[in-house]
Residue, then its C-alpha position, 0 to 999 in steps of 0.5 A: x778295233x779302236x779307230x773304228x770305235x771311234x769313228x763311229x763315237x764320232x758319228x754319233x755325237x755329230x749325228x746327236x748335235x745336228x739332230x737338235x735344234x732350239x729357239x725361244x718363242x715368247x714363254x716357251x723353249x721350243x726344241x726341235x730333234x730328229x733328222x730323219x723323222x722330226x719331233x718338236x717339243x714346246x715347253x713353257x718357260x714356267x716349267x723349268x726347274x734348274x739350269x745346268x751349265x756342264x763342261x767335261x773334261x773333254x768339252x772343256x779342251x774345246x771350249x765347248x759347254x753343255x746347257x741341261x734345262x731340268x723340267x718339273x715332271x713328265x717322263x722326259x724331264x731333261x733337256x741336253x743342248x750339247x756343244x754350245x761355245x762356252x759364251x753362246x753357252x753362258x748367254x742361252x742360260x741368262x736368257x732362259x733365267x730372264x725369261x723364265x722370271x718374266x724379264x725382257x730375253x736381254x736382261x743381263x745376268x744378275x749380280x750375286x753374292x757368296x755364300x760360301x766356297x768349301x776349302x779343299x781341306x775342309x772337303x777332304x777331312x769331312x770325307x775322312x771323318x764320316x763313321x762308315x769311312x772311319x770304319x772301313x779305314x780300320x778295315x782296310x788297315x786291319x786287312x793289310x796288316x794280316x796280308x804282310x804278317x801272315x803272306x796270306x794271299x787270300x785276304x786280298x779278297x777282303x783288301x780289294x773290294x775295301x779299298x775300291x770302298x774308300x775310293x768311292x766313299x773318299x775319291x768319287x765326292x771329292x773329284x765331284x765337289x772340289x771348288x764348290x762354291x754356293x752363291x745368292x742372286x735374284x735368279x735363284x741359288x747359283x752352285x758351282x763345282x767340279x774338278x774333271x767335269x764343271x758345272x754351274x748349277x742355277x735353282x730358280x726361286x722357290x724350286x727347293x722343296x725342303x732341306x736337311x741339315x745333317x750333323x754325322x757324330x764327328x763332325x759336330x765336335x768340329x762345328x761342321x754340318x751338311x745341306x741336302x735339298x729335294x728340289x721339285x722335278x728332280x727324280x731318281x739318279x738326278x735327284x741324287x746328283x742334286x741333292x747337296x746343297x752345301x757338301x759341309x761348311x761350319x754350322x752357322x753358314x749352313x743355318x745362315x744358307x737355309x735362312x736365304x733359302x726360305x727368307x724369313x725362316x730362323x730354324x734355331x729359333x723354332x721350338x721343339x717340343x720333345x717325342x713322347x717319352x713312351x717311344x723307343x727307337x733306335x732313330x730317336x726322334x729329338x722333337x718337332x716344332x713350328x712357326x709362320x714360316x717352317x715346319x721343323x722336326x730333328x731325329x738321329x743318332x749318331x747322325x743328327x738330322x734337322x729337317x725343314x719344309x715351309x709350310x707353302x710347300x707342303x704337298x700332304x699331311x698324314x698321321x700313321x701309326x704303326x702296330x707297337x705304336x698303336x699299344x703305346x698310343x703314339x703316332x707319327x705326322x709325315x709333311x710330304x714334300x715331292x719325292x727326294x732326300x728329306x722326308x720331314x716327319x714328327x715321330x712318336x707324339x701322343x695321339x692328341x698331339x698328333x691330330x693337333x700337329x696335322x690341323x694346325x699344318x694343314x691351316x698354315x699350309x693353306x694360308x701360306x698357298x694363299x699369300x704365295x704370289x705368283x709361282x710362274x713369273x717370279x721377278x714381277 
């Protein structure tokens, strides 16, 4: 059965490969499928929301790359163009980035400068040192333990199921992220990462919605923090695929990546006026602050969330309150951002306080829309 299986995966990648055509027309990527019946799609350049360059393991033995187009909304909001030689593969993603930025198709990629490239150790050892993998390392230790004291064979069925725990909380992210690399350049945030599958990802100015720096309780002795992103288009599995924007790296590097991100923005520097001192939560919210720029909120513990949206992208503002909210006479403002990772929300504030946030945001909102420039060709 294995050559048959075979043949027919064969088939169906050539099938797939010769079903899918493309070219560039103007502001537009035109992407032609079918054989048999023919589909045509003509999608504005304006749209995209990320490049991808992917290389599996299996594609990079033939020199052979992938580009994933990412599109902002609609039901089929990833374009695959398989099997493209590595340099034709390289050369359709410059074009796409010039084009999309307004520039001649021919503008040759633009330079960048490094962030930040995550050392190995560092990776593994943030991995390690999160709370639940702590816990479930005693676990597994504990388990096996009883199983060579005891020879009780039935303790495996704790033993297994922790250990294929720790290989997905441990191995699956660390096979993921090795090599990763975080670059600035005129044509967006450049991200490159992966040990089996390569992937070079490219985030066009102005496509990341907000972001969260989090500091779980270990690593914040170690100066250690993470970057998650929500980037507009992204939803579901790709939205969690997409959500790193820096997997750890000391504190000041990710401080220093969001102030590239949303130029202008010093989140440090942002004052936080502390919750009512009426609330009780097991999330504690530490307080809420804002400037020109950035609207900023900090909650958690043992993991410390400091979340971040400019008031430009804000897409709503809501105060809600719930029942034990409403006897103490406290609400919460919620800054909507498109769906994804980081929810900013200003927990338990008195009531005036509240009305006052969700005013002030809303007239800052506006006037950041208003001086915004243009959203679609970016590099004018």
């Amino acid at each position: 059965m294995t050559v048959p299986m075979g043949l027919v995966a064969v088939g169906t990648g050539l099938w797939t490969w010769l079903a899918v055509r493309f070219r560039v027309d103007g502001d537009d990527l035109v992407v032609e499928t079918g054989l048999l019946r023919k589909n045509k799609r003509r999608i504005p350049l304006s749209r995209i929301q990320a490049i991808d360059l992917v290389r599996p393991l299996v594609t990079r033995v033939f020199a052979l790359a992938e580009v994933r187009v990412e599109l902002a909304g609609g039901e089929q909001s990833e374009i695959a163009l398989r099997y493209l030689g590595r340099h034709s593969a390289l050369q359709l993603r410059a074009e796409l980035l010039a084009r999309a930025a307004g520039l001649p198709g021919h503008t040759p990629e633009a330079p960048e400068r490094r962030i930040w490239r995550v050392p190995f150790g560092a990776l593994l050892m943030s991995l390690l040192t999160r709370l639940p993998v702590v816990g479930t390392i005693l676990l597994f230790f504990a388990s096996l333990l009883f199983l060579v004291v005891y020879a009780e064979g039935g303790i495996l069925a704790v033993t297994v199921p922790v250990l294929l725990g720790l290989i997905r909380a441990v191995i699956g992210p660390l096979v993921m992220y090795a090599n990763f690399t975080v670059a600035m350049s005129p044509d967006g945030i450049r991200l490159r990462y992966g040990l089996l599958e390569t992937r070079m990802q490219t985030l066009p100015p102005g496509r990341v919605q907000a972001v969260s720096i989090v500091e779980p309780a270990l690593w914040r002795s170690l100066g250690w923090a993470r970057v998650e992103v929500t980037v507009a288009g992204y939803a579901g599995e790709r939205q969690a695929l997409s959500s790193t924007l820096l997997p750890v790296a000391p504190r000041h590097v990710a401080m220093h990546l969001v102030s590239q991100v949303f130029p202008g923005t010093n989140v440090d520097a942002v004052s936080l006026v502390p919750a009512s001192s009426k609330a009780v939560a097991i999330d504690r919210a530490d307080g809420a602050g804002t400037d020109d720029v950035v609207f900023v909120t900090r909650h958690g513990w043992p993991c410390r969330r400091t979340d971040v949206i400019p008031h430009a992208r804000a897409q709503s503002v809501r105060l809600t309150a719930n029942p034990f909210q409403r006897l103490l006479g406290l609400a919460t403002v919620h800054v909507d951002a498109p769906p994804g990772p980081v929810r900013v929300a200003a927990s338990d504030r008195e009531l005036g306080e509240a009305r006052a946030i969700v005013e002030s945001t809303v007239r800052r909102a506006m006037a950041a829309r208003r001086n915004g420039g243009d959203p679609v060709h970016w590099a004018r």
